[in-house]
C-alpha positions in Angstrom: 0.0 0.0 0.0 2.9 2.2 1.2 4.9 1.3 -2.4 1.7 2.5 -4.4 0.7 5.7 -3.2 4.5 6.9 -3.4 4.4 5.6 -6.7 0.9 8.2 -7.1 2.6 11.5 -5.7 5.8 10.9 -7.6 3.6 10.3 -10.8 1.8 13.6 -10.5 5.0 15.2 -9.0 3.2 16.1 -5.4 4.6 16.4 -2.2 1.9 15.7 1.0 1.3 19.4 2.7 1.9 19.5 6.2 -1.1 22.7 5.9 -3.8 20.4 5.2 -2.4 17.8 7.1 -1.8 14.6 4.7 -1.1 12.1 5.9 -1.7 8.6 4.1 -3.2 5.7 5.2 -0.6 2.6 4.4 -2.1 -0.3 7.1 -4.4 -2.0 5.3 -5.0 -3.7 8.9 -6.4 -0.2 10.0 -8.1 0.1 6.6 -10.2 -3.2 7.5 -11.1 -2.0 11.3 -12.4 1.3 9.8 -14.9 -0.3 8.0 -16.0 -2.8 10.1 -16.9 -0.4 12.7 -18.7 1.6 9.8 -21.1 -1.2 9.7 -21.9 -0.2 6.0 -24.8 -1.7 3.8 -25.4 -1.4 0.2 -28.1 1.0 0.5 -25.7 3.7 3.1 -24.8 6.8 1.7 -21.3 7.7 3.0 -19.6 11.1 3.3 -15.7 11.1 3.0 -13.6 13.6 4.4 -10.1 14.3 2.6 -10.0 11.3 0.6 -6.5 12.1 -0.3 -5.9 9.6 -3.2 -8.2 7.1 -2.7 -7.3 4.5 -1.0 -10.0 4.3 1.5 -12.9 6.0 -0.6 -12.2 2.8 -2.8 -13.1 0.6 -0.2 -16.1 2.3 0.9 -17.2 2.4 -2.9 -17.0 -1.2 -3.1 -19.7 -1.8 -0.1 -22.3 1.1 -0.2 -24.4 3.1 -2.4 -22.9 6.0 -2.9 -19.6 8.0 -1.3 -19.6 12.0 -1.6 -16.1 12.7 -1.3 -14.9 16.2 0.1 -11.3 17.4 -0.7 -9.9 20.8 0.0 -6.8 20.1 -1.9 -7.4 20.5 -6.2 -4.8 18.4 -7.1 -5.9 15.8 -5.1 -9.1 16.5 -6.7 -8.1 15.4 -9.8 -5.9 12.7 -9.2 -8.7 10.8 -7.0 -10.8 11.3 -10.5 -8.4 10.0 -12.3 -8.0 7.0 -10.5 -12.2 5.9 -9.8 -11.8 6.7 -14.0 -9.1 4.0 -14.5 -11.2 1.9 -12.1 -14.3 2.4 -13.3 -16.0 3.3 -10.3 -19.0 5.3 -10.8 -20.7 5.8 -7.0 -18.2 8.3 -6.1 -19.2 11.7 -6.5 -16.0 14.0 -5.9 -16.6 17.6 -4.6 -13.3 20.1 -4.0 -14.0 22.3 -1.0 -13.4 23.1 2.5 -15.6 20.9 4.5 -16.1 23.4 7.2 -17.9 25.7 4.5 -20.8 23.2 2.8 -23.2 22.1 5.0 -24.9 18.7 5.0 -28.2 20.2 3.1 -26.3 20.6 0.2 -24.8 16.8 -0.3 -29.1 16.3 -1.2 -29.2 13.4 1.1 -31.2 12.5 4.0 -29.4 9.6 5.9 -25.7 9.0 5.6 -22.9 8.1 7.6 -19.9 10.2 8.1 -16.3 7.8 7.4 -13.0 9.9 7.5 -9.3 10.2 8.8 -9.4 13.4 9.7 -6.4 15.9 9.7 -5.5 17.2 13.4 -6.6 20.6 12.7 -10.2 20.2 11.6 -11.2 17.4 13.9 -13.1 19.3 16.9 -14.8 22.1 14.4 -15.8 19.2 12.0 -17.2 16.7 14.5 -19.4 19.8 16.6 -20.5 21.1 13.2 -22.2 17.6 12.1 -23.3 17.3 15.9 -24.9 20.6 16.0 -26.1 20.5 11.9 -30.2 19.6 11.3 -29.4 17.0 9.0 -27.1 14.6 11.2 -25.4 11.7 10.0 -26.5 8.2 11.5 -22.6 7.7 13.2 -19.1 9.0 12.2 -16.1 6.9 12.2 -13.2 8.7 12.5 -10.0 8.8 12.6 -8.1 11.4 14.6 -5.5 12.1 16.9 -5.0 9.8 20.0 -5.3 12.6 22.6 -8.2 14.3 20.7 -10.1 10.9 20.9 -9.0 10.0 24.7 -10.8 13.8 25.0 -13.3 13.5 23.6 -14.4 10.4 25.3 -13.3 11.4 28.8 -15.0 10.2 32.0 -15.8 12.7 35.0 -12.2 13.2 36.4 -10.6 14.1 32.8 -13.8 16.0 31.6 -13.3 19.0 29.4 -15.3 21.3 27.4 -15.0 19.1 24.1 -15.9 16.2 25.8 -19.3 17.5 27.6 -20.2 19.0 24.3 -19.7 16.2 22.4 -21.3 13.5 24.5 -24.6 15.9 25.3 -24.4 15.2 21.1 -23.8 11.9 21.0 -22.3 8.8 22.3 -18.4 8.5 21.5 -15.9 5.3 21.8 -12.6 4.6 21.0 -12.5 1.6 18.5 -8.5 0.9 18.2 -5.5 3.2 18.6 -3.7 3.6 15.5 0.0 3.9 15.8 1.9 6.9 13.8 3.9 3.8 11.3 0.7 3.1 10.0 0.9 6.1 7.7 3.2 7.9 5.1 4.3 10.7 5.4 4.9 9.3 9.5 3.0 11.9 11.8 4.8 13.1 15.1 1.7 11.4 17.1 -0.6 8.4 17.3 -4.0 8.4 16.2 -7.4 6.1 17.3 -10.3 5.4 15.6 -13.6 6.6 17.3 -16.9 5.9 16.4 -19.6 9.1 17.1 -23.1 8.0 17.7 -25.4 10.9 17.7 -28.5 10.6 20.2 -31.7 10.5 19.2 -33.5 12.3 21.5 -31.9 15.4 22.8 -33.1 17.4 26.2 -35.8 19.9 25.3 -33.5 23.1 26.6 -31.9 26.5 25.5 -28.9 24.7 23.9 -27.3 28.8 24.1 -27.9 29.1 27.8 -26.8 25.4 28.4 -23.2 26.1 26.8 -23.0 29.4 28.3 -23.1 27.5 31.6 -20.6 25.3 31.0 -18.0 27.8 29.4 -18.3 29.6 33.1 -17.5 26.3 34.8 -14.4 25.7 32.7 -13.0 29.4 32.8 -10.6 28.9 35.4 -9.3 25.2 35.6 -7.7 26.1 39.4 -10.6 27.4 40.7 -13.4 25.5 41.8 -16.6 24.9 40.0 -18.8 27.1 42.4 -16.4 30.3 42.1 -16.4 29.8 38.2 -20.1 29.8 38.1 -20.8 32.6 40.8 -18.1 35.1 39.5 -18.8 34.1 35.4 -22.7 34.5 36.1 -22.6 37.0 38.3 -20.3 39.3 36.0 -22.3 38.8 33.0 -25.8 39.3 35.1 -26.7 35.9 34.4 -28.1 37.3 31.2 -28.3 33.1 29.9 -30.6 32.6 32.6 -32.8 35.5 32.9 -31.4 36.7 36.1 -28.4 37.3 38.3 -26.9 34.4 39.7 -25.9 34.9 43.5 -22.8 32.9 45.6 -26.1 31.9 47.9 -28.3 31.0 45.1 -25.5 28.9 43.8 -24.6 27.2 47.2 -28.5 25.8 47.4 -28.6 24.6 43.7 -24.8 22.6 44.7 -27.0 21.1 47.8 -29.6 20.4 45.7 -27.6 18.6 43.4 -25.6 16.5 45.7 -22.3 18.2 44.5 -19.9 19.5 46.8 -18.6 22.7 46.6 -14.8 21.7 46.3 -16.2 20.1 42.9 -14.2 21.1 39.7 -15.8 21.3 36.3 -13.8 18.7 35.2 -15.2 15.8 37.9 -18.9 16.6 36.1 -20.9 14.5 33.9 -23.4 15.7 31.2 -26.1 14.5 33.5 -24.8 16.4 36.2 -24.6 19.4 34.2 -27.9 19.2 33.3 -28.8 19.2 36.7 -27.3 22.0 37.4 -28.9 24.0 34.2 -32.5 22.3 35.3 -32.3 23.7 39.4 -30.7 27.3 38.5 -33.6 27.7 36.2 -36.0 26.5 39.1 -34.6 28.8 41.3 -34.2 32.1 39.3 
């Protein structure tokens, strides 16, 4: 695998751009657990991001419907056509632009899955946009950078603001760690697989007010949760939640909650931040 895809850039002269992040599959062992975790059928619609040249967008060709594949790079554009050309393969529809500027409505489709190895830079701002988009795909299987993944599906302890946002989205899981020989050029870092299940049923609340409350928790890692919240709140009027939000105020919704008040954001849950949100609306 390694042997052909040198053999692709040096044919069209191209050199893999550390900008966008190219780095290219060559573990066909990796290849394989990508796709089994994608679960795909002949009737899924899949939606590649940065195909690069191919090599998994062939695989995923040869086992669904259709693949929209989104590249950024031109050149890559039009190497990847050349090659499902030669190939003959005629479910792929290839599409050169940013992926953080189209938006789901425009791929025309109304359930599809999300299969990509994502470049570092992209991966948070690509995974919350899907999350937060109408139009969300039935699971993404991704692959991204081993710490981004072990983030993103942190348990209370390790919690962060990606992670809270994420799994009030959906339900995340690392699949297999991916180790940095797998690709070419080598990357300075590992990488994991994770699969991204968005939820079904979301809470019925302000989704605005919701961050908003979390973003104060998390402004001040060495402080604890309570003083976040009281001096965040408080200093913005606690416009999110209609009112101002008072140390005192604060101290009975912590009771209520069972949390103490040496708690950190980081030790919270999703349910515990949602009831937080729930008793400082019932007591404003």
């Amino acid at each position: 695998m390694e042997q052909s895809i040198k053999q692709l850039l040096d044919k069209y002269n191209i050199k893999p751009s550390k900008r966008l992040g190219q780095n290219f599959l060559i573990d066909n062992s990796v290849l394989q657990k990508t796709i089994n975790a994608a679960e795909l059928s002949k009737n899924d619609i899949v939606l590649e991001i940065g195909p690069g040249l191919g090599t998994l967008t062939m695989e995923l060709a040869k086992r669904t419907k259709q693949v929209i594949a989104v590249e950024k790079d031109e050149k890559m554009c039009k190497i990847l056509q050349e090659v499902l050309d030669v190939k003959n393969v005629r479910n792929v529809r290839v599409i050169n632009n940013d992926i953080l500027k189209v938006r789901s409505s425009e791929f025309e489709v109304q359930s599809y899955k999300i299969v990509a190895n994502l470049p570092y830079y992209i991966a948070s701002p690509v995974i919350r946009m899907f999350l937060e988009t109408e139009n969300k795909p039935e699971s993404m299987i991704l692959m991204v950078q081993k710490e981004v993944a072990q983030r993103i599906c942190a348990k209370p302890g390790q919690m962060s603001i990606l992670a809270v946002a994420i799994q009030f989205y959906a339900r995340p899981e690392i699949v297999s760690e991916v180790l940095k020989t797998s690709f070419y050029p080598q990357p300075k870092v590992d990488s994991a697989i994770i699969k991204i299940t968005p939820k079904n049923n979301l809470p019925k609340i302000n989704i605005e007010n919701f961050f908003s409350l979390i973003k104060a928790g998390f402004s001040s890692k060495r402080k604890f949760l309570i003083s976040n919240l009281s001096r965040e709140l408080s200093a913005r009027g606690g416009s999110a939640f209609g009112g101002k939000i008072e140390n005192c105020k604060l101290k009975i919704v912590f009771d209520q909650a069972r949390l103490g008040q040496k708690m950190r954001a980081e030790n919270l849950s999703v349910d515990d931040w949602m009831n937080i949100y729930e008793k400082i609306k019932n007591i404003l």
